[in-house]
C-alpha positions as CSV (number, residue, x, y, z in Angstrom):
1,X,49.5,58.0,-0.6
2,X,45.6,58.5,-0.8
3,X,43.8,59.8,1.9
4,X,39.8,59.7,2.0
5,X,37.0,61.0,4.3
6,X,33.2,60.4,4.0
7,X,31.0,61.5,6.6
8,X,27.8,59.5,7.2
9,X,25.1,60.6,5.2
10,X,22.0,62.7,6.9
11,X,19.6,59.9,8.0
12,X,16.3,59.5,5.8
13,X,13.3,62.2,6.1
14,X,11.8,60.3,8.9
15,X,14.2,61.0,11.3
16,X,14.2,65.0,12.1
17,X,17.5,66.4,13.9
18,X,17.1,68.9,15.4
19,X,21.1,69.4,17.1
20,X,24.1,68.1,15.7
21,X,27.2,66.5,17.3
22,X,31.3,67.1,16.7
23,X,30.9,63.9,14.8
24,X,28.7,64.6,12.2
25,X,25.6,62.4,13.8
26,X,22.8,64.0,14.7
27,X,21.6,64.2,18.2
28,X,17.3,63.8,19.4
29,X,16.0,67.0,20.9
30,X,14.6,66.7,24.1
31,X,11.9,65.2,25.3
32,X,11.5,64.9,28.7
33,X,8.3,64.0,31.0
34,X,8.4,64.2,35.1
35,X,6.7,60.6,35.4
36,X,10.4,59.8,33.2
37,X,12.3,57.1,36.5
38,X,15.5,58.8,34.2
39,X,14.6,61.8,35.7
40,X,16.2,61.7,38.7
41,X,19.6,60.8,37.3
42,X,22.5,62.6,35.5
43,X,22.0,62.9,31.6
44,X,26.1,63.1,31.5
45,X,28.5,66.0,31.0
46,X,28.4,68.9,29.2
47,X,28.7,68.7,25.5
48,X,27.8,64.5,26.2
49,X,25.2,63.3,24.3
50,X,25.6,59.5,25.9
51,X,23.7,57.2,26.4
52,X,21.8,58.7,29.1
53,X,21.2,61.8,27.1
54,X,19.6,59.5,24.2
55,X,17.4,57.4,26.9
56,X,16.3,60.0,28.1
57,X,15.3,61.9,24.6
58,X,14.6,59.0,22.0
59,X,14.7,60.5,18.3
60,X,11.5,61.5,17.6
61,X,8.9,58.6,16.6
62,X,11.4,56.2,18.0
63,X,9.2,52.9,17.8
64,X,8.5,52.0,22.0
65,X,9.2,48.2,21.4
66,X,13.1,48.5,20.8
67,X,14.1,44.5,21.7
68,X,12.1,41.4,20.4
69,X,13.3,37.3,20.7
70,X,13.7,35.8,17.4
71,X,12.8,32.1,19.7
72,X,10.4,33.8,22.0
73,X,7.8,36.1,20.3
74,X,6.2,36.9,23.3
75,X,9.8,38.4,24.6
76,X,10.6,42.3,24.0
77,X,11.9,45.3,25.9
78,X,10.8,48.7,25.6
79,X,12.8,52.0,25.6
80,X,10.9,52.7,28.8
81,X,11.8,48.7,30.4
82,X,15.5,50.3,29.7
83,X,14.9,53.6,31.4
84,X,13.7,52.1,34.6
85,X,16.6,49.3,34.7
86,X,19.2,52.4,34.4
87,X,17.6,54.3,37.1
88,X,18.0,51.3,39.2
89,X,21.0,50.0,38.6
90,X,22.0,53.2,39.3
91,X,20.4,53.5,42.8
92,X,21.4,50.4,43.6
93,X,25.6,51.2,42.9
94,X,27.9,49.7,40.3
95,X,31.4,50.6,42.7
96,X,33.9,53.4,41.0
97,X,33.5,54.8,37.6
98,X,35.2,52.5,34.6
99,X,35.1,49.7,37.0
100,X,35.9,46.6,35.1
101,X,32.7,44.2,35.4
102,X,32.4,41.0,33.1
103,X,29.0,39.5,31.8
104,X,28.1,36.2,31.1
105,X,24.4,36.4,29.4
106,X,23.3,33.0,27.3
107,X,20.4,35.0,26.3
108,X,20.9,37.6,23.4
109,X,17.6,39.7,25.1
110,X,19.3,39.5,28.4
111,X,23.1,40.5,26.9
112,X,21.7,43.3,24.9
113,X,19.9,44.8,28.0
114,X,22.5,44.7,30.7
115,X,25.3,45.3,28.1
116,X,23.8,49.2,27.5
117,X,22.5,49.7,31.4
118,X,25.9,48.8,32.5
119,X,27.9,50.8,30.1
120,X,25.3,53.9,30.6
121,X,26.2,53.2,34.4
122,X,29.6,53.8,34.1
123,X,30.8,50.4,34.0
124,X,32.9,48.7,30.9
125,X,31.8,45.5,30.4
126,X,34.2,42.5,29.4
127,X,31.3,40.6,27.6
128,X,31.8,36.4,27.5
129,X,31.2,33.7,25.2
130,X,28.1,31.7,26.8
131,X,29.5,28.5,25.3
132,X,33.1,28.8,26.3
133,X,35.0,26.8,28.5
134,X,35.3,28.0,32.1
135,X,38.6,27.5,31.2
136,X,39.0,30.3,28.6
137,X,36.6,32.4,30.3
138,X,38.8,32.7,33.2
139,X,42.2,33.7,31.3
140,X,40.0,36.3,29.3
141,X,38.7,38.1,32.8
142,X,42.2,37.7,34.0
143,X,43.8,39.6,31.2
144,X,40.8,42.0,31.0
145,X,41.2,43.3,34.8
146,X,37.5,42.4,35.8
147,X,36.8,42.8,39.8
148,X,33.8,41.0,38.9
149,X,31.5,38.3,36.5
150,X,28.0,39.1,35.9
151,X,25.3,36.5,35.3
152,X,22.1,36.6,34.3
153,X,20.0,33.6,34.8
154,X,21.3,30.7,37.6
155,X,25.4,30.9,37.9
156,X,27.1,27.4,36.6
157,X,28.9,25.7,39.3
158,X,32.3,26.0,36.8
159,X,32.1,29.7,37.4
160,X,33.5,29.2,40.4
161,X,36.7,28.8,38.6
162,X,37.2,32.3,37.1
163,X,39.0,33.9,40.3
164,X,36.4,37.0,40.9
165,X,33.1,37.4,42.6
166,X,30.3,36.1,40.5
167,X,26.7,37.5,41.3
168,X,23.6,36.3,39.9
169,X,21.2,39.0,38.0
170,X,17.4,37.8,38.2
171,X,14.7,37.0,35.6
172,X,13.6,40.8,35.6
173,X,17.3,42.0,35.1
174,X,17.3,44.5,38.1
175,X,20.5,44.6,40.3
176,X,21.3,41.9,43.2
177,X,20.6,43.3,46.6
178,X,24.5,43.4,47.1
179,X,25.4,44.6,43.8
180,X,29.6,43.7,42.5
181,X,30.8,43.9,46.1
182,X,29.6,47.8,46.6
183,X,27.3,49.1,48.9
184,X,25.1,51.4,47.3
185,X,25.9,54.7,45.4
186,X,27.4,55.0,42.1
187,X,30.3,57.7,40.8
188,X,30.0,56.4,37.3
189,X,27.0,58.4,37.0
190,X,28.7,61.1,35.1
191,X,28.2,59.9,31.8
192,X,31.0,58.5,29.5
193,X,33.1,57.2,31.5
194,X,31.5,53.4,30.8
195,X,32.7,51.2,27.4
196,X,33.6,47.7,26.5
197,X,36.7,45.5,26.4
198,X,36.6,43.0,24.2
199,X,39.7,40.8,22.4
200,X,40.5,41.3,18.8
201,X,39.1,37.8,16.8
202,X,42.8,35.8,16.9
203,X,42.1,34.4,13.6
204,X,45.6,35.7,12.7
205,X,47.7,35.3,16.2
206,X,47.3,36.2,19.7
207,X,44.3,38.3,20.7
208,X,44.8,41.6,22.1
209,X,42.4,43.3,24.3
210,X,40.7,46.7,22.8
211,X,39.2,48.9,25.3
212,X,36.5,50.8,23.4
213,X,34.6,53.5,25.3
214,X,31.3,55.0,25.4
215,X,32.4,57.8,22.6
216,X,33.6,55.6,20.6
217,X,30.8,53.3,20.7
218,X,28.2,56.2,20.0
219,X,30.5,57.4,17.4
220,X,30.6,54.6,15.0
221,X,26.7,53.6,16.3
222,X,25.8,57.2,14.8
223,X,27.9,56.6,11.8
224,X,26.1,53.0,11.0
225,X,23.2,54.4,11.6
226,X,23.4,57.4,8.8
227,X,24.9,55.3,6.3
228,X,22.2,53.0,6.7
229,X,19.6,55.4,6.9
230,X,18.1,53.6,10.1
231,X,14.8,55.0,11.0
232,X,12.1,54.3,13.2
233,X,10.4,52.5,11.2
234,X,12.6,49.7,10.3
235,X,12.8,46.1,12.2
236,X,16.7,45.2,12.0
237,X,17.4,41.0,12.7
238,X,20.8,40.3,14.3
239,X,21.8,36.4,14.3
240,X,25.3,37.3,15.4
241,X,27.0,37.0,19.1
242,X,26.5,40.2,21.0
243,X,30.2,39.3,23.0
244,X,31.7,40.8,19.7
245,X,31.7,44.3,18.5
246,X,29.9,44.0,15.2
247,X,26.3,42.9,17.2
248,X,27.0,45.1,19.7
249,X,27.5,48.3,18.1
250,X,26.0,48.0,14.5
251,X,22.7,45.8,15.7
252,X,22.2,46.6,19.5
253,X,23.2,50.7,19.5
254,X,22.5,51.2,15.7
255,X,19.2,50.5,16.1
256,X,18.9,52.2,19.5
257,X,20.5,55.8,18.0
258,X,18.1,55.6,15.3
259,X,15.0,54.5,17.4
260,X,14.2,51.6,15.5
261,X,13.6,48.2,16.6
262,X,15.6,45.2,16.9
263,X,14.9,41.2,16.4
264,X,17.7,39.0,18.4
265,X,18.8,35.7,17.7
266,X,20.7,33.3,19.6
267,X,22.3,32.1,16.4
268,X,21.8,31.8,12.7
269,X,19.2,28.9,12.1
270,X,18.7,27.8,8.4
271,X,15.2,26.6,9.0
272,X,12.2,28.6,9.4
273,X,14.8,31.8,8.0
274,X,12.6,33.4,5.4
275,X,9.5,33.0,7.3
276,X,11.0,34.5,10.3
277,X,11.9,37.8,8.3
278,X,8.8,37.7,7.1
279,X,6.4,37.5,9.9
280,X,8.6,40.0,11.8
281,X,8.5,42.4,9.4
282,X,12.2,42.9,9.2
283,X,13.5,45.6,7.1
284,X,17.5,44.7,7.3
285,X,19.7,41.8,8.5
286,X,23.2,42.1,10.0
287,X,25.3,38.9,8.5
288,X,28.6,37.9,7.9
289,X,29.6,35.9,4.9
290,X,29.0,32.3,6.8
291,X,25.5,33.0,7.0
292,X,25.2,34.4,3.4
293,X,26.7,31.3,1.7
294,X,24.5,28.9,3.2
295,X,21.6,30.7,2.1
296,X,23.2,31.5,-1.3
297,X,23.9,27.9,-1.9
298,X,20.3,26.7,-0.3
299,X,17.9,24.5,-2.8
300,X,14.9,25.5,-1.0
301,X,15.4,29.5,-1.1
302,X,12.8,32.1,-0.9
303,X,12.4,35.2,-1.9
304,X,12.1,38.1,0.9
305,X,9.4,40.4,1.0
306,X,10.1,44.0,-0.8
307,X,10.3,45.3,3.0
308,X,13.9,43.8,3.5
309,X,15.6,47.3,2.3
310,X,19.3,45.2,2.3
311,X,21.8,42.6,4.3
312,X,24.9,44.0,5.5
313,X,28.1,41.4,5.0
314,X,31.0,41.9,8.1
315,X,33.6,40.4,9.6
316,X,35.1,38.2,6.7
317,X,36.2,38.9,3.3
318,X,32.8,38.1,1.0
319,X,33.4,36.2,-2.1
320,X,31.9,37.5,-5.2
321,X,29.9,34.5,-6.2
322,X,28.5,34.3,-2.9
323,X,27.3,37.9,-3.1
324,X,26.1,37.5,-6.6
325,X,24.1,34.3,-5.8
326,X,22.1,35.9,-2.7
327,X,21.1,38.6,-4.6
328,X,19.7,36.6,-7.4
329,X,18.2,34.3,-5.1
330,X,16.6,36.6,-2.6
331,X,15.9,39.3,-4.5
332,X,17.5,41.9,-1.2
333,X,21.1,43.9,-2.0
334,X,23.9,43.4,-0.6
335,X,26.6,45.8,1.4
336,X,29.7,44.5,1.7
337,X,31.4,46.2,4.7
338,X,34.9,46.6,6.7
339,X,35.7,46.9,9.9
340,X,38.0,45.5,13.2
341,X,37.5,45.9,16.8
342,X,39.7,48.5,17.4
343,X,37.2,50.9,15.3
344,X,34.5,49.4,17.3
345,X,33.4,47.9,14.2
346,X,32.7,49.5,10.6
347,X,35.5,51.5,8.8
348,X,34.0,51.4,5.4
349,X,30.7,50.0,4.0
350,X,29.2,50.3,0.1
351,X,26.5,52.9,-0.4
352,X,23.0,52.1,0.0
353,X,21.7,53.4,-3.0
354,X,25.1,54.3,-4.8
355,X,27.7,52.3,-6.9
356,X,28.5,48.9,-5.7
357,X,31.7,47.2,-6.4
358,X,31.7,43.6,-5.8
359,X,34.8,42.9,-4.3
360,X,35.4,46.0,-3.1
361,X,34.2,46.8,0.9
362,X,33.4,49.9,-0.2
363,X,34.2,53.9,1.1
364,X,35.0,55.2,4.7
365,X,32.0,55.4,6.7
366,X,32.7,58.3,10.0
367,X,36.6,57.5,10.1
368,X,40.0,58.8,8.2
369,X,41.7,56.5,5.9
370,X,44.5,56.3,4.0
371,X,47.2,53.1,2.1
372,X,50.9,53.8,2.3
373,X,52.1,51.8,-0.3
374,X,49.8,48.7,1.0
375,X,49.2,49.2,3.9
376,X,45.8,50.5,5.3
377,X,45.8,52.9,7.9
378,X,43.0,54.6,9.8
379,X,41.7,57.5,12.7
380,X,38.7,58.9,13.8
381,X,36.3,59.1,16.6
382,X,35.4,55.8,16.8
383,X,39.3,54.7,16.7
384,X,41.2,53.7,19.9
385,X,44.7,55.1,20.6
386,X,46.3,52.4,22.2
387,X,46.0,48.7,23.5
388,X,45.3,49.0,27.5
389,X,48.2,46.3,27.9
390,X,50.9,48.4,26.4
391,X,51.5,46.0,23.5
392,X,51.2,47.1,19.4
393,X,52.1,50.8,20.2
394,X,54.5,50.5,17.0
395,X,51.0,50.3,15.2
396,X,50.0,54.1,16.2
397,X,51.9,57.3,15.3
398,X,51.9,60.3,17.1
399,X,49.3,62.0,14.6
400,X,46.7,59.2,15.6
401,X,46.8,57.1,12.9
402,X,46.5,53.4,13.6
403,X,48.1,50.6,11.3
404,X,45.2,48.3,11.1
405,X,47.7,45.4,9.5
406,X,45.4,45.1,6.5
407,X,46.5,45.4,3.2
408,X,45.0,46.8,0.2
409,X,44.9,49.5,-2.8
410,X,42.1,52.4,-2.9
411,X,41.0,53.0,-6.4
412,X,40.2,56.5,-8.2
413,X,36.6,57.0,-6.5
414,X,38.3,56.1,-3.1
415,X,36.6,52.5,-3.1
416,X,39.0,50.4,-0.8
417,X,40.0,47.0,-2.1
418,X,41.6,44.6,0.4
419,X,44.6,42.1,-0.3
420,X,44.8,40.7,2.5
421,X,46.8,40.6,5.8
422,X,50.3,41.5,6.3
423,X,50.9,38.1,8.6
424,X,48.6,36.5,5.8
425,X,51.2,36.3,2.9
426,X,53.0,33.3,1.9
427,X,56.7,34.0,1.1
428,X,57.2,31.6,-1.9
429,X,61.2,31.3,-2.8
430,X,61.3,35.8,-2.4
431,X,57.6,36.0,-4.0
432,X,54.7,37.5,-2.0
433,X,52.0,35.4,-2.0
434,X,48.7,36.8,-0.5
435,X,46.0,34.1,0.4
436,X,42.9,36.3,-0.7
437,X,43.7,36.2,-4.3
438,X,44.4,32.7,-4.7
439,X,41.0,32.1,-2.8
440,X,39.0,34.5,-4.9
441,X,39.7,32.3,-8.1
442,X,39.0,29.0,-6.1
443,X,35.9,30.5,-4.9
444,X,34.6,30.8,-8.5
445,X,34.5,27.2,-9.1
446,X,30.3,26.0,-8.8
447,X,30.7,23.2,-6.4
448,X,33.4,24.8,-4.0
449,X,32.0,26.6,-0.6
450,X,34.9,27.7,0.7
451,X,38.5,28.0,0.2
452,X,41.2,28.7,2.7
453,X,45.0,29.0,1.3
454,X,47.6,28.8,4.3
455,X,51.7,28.5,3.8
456,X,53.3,25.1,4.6
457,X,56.9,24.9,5.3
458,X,58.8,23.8,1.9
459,X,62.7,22.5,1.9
460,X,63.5,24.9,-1.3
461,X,61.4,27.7,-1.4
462,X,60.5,27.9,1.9
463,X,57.0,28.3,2.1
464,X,54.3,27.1,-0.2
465,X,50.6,27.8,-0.9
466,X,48.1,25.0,0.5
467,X,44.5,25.1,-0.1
468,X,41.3,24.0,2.1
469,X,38.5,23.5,0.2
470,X,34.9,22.7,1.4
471,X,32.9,21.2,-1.6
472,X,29.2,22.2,-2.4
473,X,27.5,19.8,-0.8
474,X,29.9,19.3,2.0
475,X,29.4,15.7,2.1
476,X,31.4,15.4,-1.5
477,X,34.8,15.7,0.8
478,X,33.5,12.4,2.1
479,X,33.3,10.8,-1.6
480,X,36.8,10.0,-2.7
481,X,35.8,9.8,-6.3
482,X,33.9,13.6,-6.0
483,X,36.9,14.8,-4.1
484,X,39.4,13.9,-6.2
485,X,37.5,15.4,-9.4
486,X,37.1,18.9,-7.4
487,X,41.1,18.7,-7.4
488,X,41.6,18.5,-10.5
489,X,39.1,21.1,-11.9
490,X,40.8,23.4,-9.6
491,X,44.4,22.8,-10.2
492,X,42.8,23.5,-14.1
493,X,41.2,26.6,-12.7
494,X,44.4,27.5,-11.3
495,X,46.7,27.4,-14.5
496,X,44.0,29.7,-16.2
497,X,44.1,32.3,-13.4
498,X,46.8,32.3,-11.3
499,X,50.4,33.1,-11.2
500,X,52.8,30.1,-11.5
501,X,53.9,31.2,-8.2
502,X,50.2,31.2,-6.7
503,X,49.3,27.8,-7.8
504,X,48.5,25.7,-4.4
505,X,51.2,22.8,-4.4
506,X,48.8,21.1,-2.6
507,X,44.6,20.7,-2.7
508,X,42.9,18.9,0.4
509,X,38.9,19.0,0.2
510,X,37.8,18.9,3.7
511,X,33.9,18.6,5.1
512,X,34.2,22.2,7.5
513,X,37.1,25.2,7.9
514,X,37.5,25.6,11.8
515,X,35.5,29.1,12.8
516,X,34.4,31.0,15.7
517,X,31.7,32.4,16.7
518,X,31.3,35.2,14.2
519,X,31.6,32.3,11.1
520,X,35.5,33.9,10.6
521,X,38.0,31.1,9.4
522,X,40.7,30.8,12.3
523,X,43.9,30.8,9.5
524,X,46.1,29.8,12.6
525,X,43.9,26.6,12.4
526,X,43.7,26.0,9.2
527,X,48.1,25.8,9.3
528,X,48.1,23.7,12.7
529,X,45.7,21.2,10.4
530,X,42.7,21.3,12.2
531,X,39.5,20.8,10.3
532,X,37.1,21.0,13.0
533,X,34.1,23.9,13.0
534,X,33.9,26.0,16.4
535,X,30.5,24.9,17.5
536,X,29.9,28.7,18.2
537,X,29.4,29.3,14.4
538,X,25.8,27.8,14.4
C-alpha cells in the first residue's frame, strides 16, 4: 500500500495571505467598510472562515466584476450585487438552519448567484437540471428531502407536479415577499451550517445522494484554487452545468476564493468558441473531455491567445490522442484531473508547471490517498463521511477513509493511473477485463472519436467485450462501406495491442454514445443498447 499527500501549492505573488486556515488555504484579511449591507449580519462562527467571512473580506485586489454571461455581454454581477442579495435574503428568512431548499435556475448567472446566497444563508441547496423532465425532477426532490423548489424566472406549469411549494424568485434575484413558507427571520445565519446535495452521475448504477457541506465546499474551492494558482487577475470560462459539483465548486467558488472573475455559459457552443475566449480575455477554461475532442478534431481551429494560462479536463477519463491533439492545435496545456462528488469534486490534478503524464490524472490535490492492491481510496476535508440515506456505509472505515470504487496503480512519484471501475470490468471465462484499456488502444485509431467497451452476456464464457465506436466524422457510422472499413482496421489494431482476452468479439460504429449533461458516457446505456445523446450534453 502507497499512501500520498500533497497540499495545494501557495497561490501566485499576486494574491497576499495574510492568515491561514486548518486546511492549508489561505484566508483574506479583513477589510471591512460601515457603508458594507454585510455589515449588519453574522460573519459565522469562530474559527469559520465561510462564505460570509470571504464576502465580507475579498482577497485583496479581488477584481469587483466576479460573474459575466458568455450570451449576454451586457450581464455581470459584482462582489458587492452578492453582498447586498445575502443581506437580504437574510432579512427576509430562509426557515431553520440546513433547511433543504431545491433550485430550478435555467440561467447559469441566475444559478450561480442564488446557489452561493442560499448556501451562505444556511440553506443546502438540491440544485436541478433546467432541461429535465418534471418527471425526474420530482423523484430527485423526493429523495433529496426538499420542503421546497426555488425558481428563478416565471415557474412552468409542470412544476406543479414535484409535491412541494414552488416560489418564484424575480428578475433582480431578491427574495419573494413570503419567502419558502417562513415568516421572516433566519437561524441559519450562523455560518456553515448551509451545503449542497446533489446525486452521484449514475453512469455506473443507481445514483446516490451526497450531502456536501459548506466546509467541504470551501475546502476543495481553496485547494483548486492554489493548485491553479487563481488570482485576481485571471477571467476563468465555465461551459459546464452548475447542478453538478465540478461547475459549482471548481468554476463558481474557485474563482470566488481567489477573487477572480468568472465567464458562464449555458452550454458548450462550437461556433464563435475561440473568439469568445478571446474578446473576454479569458485566462483558463473548465472542460471535460466531450468538449476537448470536438475541438481537437475541429478543421477550422484557432489558436488561443498566449493569455489562456491552461484548460482543465474533469469528469471522464481523457484519451491521450485527444489531449495531444488540443495541445498541438491550440497551442494552451492541458491538466488532466480526478475527482467524484463525494470529494465535492477534484481529488487529484497534474501540476501546472510540473511533469505531466498523459494518461495519468495526476497527484492529490488537498485530500489523502492511498490504492490497496487496486483499489483507490481517499479522506480529507473536502471528503464526506457517509451517504445521508444510510446506504454504501461498507465504502467508509472507521479511520475515514472512503472506497471511491475506482481502480488504479500509483507510480514511484505518486502520479495516480486509473484502470477503471470495479462494476466496470468484464469477467471473460475467469479473466478480468477492464473497459478503459481496451478503449485506450481503440482511441488511437485517426478516424475513431470515441470508444465505449461494455460486457454482453456470452453462453460459454459468460461475458464478452463489446465496443461502441463513434467514427471521425460521425456521419461515417451512416456509410456502410466507411463503417465496415473502421471494423476491420480496429479488429487489426486490436491483435497488435490487446490481449487475446481483450479483443472486442463484437465492433458496432454508431453516429453518438448516450451522455449527460456533463458529456460523461452513461455505461449502463451503452449495455441496455441505447445509442441516443442526452440532449443535455450540448
Amino acid at each position: 500500500m502507497r499512501t500520498f499527500t500533497r497540499d495545494p501549492p501557495a497561490p501566485r505573488a499576486e494574491i497576499r495571505a495574510t492568515s491561514h486556515d486548518r486546511d492549508g488555504g489561505w484566508v483574506p484579511g479583513p477589510r471591512r467598510g460601515t457603508e458594507d449591507p454585510l455589515n449588519t449580519i453574522p460573519a459565522g462562527g469562530p474559527g469559520a472562515p465561510g462564505l460570509r467571512a470571504l464576502l465580507l473580506s475579498p482577497p485583496p485586489g479581488a477584481a469587483e466584476v466576479w460573474l459575466e454571461s458568455a450570451r449576454a455581454p451586457q450581464r455581470h454581477v459584482t462582489r458587492h450585487d452578492l453582498r447586498v442579495l445575502v443581506a437580504a435574503w437574510t432579512a427576509a428568512g430562509t426557515g431553520p438552519a440546513g433547511r433543504r431548499v431545491g433550485l430550478l435556475a435555467p440561467d447559469p448567472v441566475d444559478l450561480a448567484v442564488l446557489f452561493v446566497v442560499l448556501v451562505a444563508t444556511g440553506v443546502v441547496v438540491v440544485p436541478l437540471d433546467p432541461r429535465a423532465p418534471a418527471a425526474a425532477s420530482a423523484e430527485l426532490v423526493a429523495r433529496s428531502g426538499a420542503e421546497a423548489v426555488l425558481v428563478a424566472g416565471s415557474v412552468d406549469h409542470a412544476l406543479a407536479r414535484l409535491g412541494v411549494p414552488v416560489v418564484e424568485t424575480g428578475a433582480e434575484l431578491l427574495p419573494p415577499a413570503t419567502l419558502l413558507g417562513t415568516d421572516g427571520g433566519s437561524d441559519g445565519g450562523s455560518g456553515g451550517s448551509g451545503g449542497v446535495l446533489l446525486f452521484s452521475s449514475g453512469s455506473t448504477g443507481p445514483r446516490k445522494p451526497v450531502l456536501l457541506t459548506e466546509a467541504n465546499l470551501l475546502h476543495v474551492a481553496r485547494a483548486v484554487a492554489g493548485h491553479h494558482r487563481l488570482a485576481p487577475d485571471d477571467r476563468g470560462y465555465n461551459p459546464l452545468p452548475l447542478f453538478h459539483v465540478n461547475g459549482e465548486v471548481v468554476a463558481v467558488l474557485g474563482s470566488l476564493v481567489s477573487g477572480g472573475a468568472l465567464v458562464l455559459d449555458d452550454r458548450f457552443h462550437r461556433t464563435g468558441f475561440e473568439q469568445l475566449v478571446a474578446d473576454r480575455g479569458v485566462t483558463w477554461i473548465n472542460a471535460v473531455p466531450a468538449v476537448l475532442s470536438i475541438l481537437a478534431g475541429s478543421p477550422d481551429a484557432q489558436r488561443l491567445p498566449d493569455r489562456v494560462r491552461f484548460v482543465r479536463s474533469a469528469s471522464a477519463p481523457l484519451p491521450v490522442p485527444v489531449l495531444e491533439r488540443f495541445e498541438e492545435r491550440y497551442g494552451v496545456r492541458v491538466l488532466e484531473t480526478y475527482g467524484m462528488t463525494e470529494a465535492a469534486s477534484q481529488i487529484t490534478a497534474n501540476p501546472l508547471d510540473g511533469e505531466r503524464r498523459p494518461g495519468s490524472v495526476g497527484l492529490p490535490v488537498g485530500v489523502e490517498l492511498r490504492v490497496d492492491g487496486d483499489r483507490v481510496r481517499i479522506r480529507g476535508e473536502g471528503v464526506v463521511r457517509s451517504y445521508p440515506d444510510g446506504a454504501g456505509a461498507e465504502r467508509f472505515d472507521p479511520d475515514g477513509w472512503l472506497d471511491t470504487g475506482d481502480l488504479g496503480r500509483l507510480d514511484a512519484d505518486g502520479y495516480l493511473y486509473l484502470v477503471g471501475r470495479e462494476g466496470d470490468a468484464i469477467n471473460r471465462g475467469g479473466e478480468k477485463v477492464f473497459p478503459r484499456a481496451v478503449e485506450e488502444v481503440l482511441r488511437r485509431h485517426p478516424r475513431v472519436r470515441d470508444a465505449v467497451v461494455v460486457g454482453a452476456d456470452d453462453d460459454v464464457l459468460g461475458q464478452v467485450p463489446v465496443a461502441h465506436v463513434v467514427p471521425d466524422p460521425p456521419t461515417d457510422a451512416d456509410d456502410p462501406a466507411a463503417a465496415r472499413r473502421l471494423v476491420r482496421e480496429l479488429r487489426d489494431l486490436g491483435e497488435q495491442g490487446l490481449d487475446r482476452s481483450q479483443r472486442p468479439t463484437d465492433v458496432r460504429v454508431v453516429g453518438a454514445l448516450p451522455t449527460g449533461p456533463t458529456g460523461k458516457v452513461s455505461r449502463t446505456a451503452v449495455a441496455a443498447g441505447s445509442t441516443t445523446p442526452d440532449p443535455d450534453a450540448g
